[in-house]
C-alpha positions, 0 to 999 in steps of 0.5 A, a space after each residue: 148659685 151665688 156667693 152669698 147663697 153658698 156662704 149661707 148653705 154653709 153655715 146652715 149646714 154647719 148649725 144643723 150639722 155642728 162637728 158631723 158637717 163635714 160629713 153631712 157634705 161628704 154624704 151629699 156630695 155623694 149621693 149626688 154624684 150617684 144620681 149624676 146630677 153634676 151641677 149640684 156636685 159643682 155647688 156642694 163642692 163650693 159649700 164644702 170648700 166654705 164650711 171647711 173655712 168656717 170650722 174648726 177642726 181641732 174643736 169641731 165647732 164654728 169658728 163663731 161659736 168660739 
């Protein structure tokens, strides 16, 4: 996955997850560990580490939408 793919990922997850994307993350993260599916772990890792730049945990918003 590239960059620009994991950038993008992010900030879907966060316009159709709003302030629960974290958690939507934390979800996938785990359900694909529990199929073993360790390359989708490696990529969701990268989209959570995105979506934590991209938020604003004291709003619980994007930081665009501020």
């Amino acid at each position: 996955m590239s960059d620009w793919e994991i950038w993008a990922y992010a900030q879907k997850t966060i316009e159709q997850h709003g302030a629960k994307a974290p958690r939507h993350v934390a979800s996938r993260l785990g359900e694909l560990a529990a199929a073993g599916d360790m390359d989708g772990v490696q990529a969701w890792q990268q989209i959570a580490a995105k979506v934590d730049q991209l938020m604003d945990y004291r709003t619980g918003r994007p930081l665009s939408k501020q």
